[in-house]
Legacy VTK file of the C-alpha trace (Angstrom):
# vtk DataFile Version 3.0
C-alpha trace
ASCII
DATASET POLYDATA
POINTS 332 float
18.526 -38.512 20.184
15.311 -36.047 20.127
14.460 -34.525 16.671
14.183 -30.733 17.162
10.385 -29.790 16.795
9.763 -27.486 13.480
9.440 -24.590 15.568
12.778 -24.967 17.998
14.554 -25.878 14.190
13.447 -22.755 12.929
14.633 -20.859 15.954
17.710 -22.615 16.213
18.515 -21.674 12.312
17.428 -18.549 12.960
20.370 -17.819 15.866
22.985 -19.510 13.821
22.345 -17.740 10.971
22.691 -14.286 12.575
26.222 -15.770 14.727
27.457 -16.378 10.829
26.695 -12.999 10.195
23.683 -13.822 7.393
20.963 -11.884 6.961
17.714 -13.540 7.128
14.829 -13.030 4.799
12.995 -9.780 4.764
9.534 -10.010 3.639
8.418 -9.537 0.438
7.341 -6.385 -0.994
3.102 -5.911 -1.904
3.287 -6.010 -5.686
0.942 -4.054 -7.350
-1.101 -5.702 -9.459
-0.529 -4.195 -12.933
-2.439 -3.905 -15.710
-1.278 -3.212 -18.746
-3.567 -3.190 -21.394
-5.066 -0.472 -19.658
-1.984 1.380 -18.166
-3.174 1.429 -14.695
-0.588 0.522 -12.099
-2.535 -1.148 -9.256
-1.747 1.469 -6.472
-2.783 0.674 -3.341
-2.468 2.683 0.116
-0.564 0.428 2.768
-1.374 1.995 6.323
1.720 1.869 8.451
0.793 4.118 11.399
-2.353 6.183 11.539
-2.279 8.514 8.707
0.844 7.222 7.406
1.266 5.294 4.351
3.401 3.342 1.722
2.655 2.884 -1.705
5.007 -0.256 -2.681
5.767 -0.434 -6.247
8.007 -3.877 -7.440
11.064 -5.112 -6.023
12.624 -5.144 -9.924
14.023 -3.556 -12.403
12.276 -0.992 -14.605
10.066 -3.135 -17.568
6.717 -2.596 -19.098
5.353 -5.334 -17.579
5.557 -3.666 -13.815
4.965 -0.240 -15.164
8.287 0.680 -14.495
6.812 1.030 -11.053
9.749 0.342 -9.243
9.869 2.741 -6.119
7.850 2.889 -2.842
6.080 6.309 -2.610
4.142 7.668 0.100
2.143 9.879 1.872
1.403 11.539 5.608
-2.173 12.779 6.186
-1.351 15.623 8.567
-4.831 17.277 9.639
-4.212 19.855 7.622
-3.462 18.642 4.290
-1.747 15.498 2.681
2.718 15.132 2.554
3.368 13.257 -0.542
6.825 11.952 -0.310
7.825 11.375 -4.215
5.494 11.134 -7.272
6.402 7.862 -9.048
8.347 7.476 -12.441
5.698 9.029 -15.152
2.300 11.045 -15.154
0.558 8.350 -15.539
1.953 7.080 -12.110
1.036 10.934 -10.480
-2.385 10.910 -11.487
-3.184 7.793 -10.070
-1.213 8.431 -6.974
-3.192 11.573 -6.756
-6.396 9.534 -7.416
-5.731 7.089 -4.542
-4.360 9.587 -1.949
-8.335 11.404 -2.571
-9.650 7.736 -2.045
-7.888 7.560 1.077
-8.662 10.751 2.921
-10.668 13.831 2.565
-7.904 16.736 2.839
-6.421 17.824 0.195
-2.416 17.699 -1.151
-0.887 19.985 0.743
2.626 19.475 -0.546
5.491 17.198 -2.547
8.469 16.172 -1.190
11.513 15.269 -3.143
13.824 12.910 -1.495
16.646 12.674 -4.459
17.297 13.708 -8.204
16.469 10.017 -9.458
13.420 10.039 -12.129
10.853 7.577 -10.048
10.863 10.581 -7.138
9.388 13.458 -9.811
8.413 12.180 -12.543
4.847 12.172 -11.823
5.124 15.928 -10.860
2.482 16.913 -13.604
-0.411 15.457 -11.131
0.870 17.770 -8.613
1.680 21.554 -10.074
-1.143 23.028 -7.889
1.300 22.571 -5.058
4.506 23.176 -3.735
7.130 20.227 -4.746
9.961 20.462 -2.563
13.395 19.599 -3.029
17.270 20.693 -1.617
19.368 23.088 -4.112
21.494 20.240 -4.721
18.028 18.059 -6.149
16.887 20.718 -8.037
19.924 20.978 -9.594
20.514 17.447 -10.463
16.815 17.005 -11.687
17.235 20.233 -14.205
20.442 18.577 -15.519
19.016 14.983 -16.473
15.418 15.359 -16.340
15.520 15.624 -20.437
18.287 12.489 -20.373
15.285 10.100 -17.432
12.278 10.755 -19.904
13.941 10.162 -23.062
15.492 6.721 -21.515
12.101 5.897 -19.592
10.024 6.538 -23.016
12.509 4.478 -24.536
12.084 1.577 -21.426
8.517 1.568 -20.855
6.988 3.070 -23.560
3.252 3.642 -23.641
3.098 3.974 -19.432
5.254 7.311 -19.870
3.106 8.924 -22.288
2.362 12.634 -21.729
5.141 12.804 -19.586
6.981 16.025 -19.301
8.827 17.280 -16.662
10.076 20.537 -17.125
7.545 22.529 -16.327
6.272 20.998 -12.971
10.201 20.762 -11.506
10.753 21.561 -8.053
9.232 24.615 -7.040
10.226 25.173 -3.687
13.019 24.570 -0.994
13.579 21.584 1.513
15.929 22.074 4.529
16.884 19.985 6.898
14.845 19.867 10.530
11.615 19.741 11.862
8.514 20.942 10.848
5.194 21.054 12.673
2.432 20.487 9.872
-0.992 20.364 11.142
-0.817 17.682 13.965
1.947 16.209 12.748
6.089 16.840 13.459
7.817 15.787 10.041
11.932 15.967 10.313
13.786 16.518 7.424
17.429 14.821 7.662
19.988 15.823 4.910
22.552 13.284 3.935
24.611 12.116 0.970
26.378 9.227 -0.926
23.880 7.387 -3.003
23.576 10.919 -4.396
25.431 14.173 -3.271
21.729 15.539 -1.363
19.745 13.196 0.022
16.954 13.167 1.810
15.348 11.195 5.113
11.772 12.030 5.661
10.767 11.137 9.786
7.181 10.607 10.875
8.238 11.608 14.620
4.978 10.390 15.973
4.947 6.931 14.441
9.037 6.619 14.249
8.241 5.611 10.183
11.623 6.827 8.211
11.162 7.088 4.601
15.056 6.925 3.904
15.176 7.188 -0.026
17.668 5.564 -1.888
20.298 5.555 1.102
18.176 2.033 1.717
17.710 -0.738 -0.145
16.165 -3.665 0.921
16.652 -7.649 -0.757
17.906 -5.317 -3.830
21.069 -4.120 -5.583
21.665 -0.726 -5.074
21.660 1.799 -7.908
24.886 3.814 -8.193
24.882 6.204 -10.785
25.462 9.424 -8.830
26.928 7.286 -5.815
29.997 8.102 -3.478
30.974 4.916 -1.529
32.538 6.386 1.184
30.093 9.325 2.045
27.196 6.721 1.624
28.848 4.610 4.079
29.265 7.507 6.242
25.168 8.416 5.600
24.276 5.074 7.047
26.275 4.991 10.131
24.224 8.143 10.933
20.922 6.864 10.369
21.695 3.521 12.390
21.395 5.789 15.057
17.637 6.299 14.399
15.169 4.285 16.822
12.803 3.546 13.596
9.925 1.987 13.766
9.425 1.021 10.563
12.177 1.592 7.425
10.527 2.356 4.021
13.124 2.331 1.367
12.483 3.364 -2.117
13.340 0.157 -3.529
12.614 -2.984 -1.768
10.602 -4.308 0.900
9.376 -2.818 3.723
10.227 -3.832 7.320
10.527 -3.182 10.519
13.522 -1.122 12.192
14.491 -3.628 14.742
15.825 -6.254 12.436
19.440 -5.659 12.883
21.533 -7.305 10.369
18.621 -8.498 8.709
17.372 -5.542 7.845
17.621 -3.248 5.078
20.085 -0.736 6.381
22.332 -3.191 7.233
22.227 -5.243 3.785
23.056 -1.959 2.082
26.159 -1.499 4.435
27.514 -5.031 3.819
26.677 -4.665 -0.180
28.724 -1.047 -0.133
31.578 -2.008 2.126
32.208 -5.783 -0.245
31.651 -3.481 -3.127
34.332 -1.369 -2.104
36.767 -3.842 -0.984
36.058 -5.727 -4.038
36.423 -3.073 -6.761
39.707 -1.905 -4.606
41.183 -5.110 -4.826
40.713 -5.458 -8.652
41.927 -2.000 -9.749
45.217 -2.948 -7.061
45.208 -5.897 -9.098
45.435 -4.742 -12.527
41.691 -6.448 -13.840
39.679 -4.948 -16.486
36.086 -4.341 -16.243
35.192 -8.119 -18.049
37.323 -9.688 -15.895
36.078 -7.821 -12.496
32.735 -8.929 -13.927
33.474 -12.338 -13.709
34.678 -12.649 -10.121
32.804 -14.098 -7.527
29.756 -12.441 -5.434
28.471 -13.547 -2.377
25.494 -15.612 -2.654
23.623 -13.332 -0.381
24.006 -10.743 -2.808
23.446 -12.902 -5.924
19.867 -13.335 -4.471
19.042 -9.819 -4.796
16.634 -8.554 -7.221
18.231 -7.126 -9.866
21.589 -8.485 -9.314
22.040 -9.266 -13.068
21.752 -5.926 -14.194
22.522 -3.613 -11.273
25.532 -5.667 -10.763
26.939 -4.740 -13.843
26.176 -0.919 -14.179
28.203 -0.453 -10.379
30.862 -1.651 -12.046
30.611 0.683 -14.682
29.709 3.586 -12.728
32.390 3.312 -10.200
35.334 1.121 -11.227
36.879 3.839 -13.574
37.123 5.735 -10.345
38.685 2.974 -8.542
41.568 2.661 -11.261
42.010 6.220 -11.487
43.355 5.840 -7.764
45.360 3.502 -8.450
47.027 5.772 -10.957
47.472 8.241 -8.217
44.392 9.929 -8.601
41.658 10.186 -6.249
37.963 8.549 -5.902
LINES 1 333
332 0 1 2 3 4 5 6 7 8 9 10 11 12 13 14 15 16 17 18 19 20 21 22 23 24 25 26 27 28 29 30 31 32 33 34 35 36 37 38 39 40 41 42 43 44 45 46 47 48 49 50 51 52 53 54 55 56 57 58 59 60 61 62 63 64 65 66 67 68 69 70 71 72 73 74 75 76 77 78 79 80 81 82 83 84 85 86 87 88 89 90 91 92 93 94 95 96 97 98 99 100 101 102 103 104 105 106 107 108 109 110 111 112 113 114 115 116 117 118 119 120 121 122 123 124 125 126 127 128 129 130 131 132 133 134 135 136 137 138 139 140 141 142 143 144 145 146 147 148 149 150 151 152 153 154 155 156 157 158 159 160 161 162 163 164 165 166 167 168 169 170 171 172 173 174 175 176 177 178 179 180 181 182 183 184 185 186 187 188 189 190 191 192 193 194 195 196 197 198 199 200 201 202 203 204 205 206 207 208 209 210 211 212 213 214 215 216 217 218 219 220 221 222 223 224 225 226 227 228 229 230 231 232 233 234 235 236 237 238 239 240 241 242 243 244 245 246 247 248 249 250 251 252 253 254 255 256 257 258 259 260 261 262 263 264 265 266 267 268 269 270 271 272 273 274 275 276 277 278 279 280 281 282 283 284 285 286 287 288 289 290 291 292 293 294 295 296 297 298 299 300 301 302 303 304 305 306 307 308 309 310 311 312 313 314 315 316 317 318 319 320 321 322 323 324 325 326 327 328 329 330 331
């Protein structure tokens, strides 16, 4: 019998791994290269499309030792001034995401967007009060609630990265609705969704088909959960699997291209949310208690996942109180 050459082995793995329904291996995200001593977090501009660009922070949990640089930021050069699409998780991070976007072009920041409430997407807002930071009602909302609550855990977290961090006076400034915008030579589309938070936002590049999809993706990663709605995040993602992207860029997790079906990010975050749901359904039906929910199985897929350890464990405390409420004949 004929050994398979590496290549038609590879190929052949490949095909059966996607008839088994597995998700093959996204790439891994560009670390940043962090330095602590000296508190600088190693940004670097990825180009994905001409004047588009990533800024890929660690596929991890927050810790001092990545900065608590956890998110993927970005930024659109437009021809008339520079979109910045979130501002990182301290001022620290702002300022030198300010620092690099001036390294990278010549025009100046035009604007911020806000894709969610979470504290990585304003955070850094202090770089950026000569502008308008955009954000729905709904973010602006959330953000004035627990802005106080992110810095004092973040301080508590990372310590010296956050310091001179203070949010309240560089909130949100100014609305974000959904649709498209022409800005300079540029059309930008604004899609408003919900579920991993109740507004969030999809930033499209419509020339380059780039989708900056917030925390509605993850990729290789847990998701987070503590404003999440299952069901209406379930709902958010059949809608933007409809989108011919080019390129996804979640907020946390690698970045990839938008033709890699159930490989891809979109589609690991449906599979995590719909076992999720079955699972924590099943357990509440069943009569478990958080300890003992904790110590069922998980798919080894999703035991691979950065994060898992932790993230894991705060889904279950986030949502299953929810889950046993219904069985009580409440509702979710």
């Amino acid at each position: 019998m004929k050994r398979l050459t590496p290549l038609f082995a590879a190929l052949a793995g490949a095909v059966l791994a996607t008839a088994l329904g597995a998700a093959l291996p996204l790439a891994t995200a560009a670390t940043p290269t962090v330095n602590p001593a000296k508190l600088d977090y190693g940004l670097q501009a990825r180009a994905l499309a001409p004047g588009v660009y990533v800024v890929e922070g660690a596929n991890a949990d927050f810790s001092p030792a990545n900065g608590c640089n956890i998110i993927n930021t970005g930024f659109i050069v437009t021809g008339e001034g520079v979109v910045v699409i979130n501002t990182g998780t301290s001022r620290l991070y702002g300022e030198q995401l300010r620092a690099l976007i001036a390294r990278t072009t010549a025009e100046p920041v035009r604007e911020v967007i806000h894709l969610n409430l979470h504290p990585d997407y304003f955070l850094g807002n202090q770089a950026f009060a000569d502008v308008p930071r955009r954000a729905t009602v709904a973010t602006q909302a959330g953000m004035q609630a627990e802005y106080k609550a992110y810095e004092d855990n973040l301080y508590r977290l990372c310590g010296d990265w956050m310091k001179g961090t203070a949010a309240a006076e560089v909130l949100p400034n100014a609305p974000l609705e959904a649709g498209v915008r022409r800005i300079g030579q540029r059309e930008i589309e604004i899609r408003l969704l919900e579920g991993h938070t109740a507004s969030d936002a999809v930033l499209i590049d419509k020339a380059s088909g780039v989708v900056f999809a917030g925390g509605l993706v993850f990729a290789n990663r847990i998701p987070t959960t503590p404003h999440a709605q299952v069901g209406p995040w379930l709902k958010s993602l059949d809608t933007l699997a409809g989108l011919k992207a080019s390129q996804w860029v979640p907020s946390h997790g690698p970045v990839h291209a938008g033709n890699l079906g159930e490989a891809g990010g979109l589609a690991q975050t449906q599979r995590y949310l719909k076992w999720l749901d079955g699972q924590l359904g099943r357990a509440a039906r069943s009569g478990l208690d958080m300890n003992e929910l904790l110590r069922s199985p998980v798919p080894v897929e999703f035991k691979g996942w950065a994060a898992f350890q932790t993230e894991w464990v705060r889904n279950v405390v986030h949502l299953y109180p929810r889950y046993e409420q219904a069985e009580l004949g409440g509702t979710r």
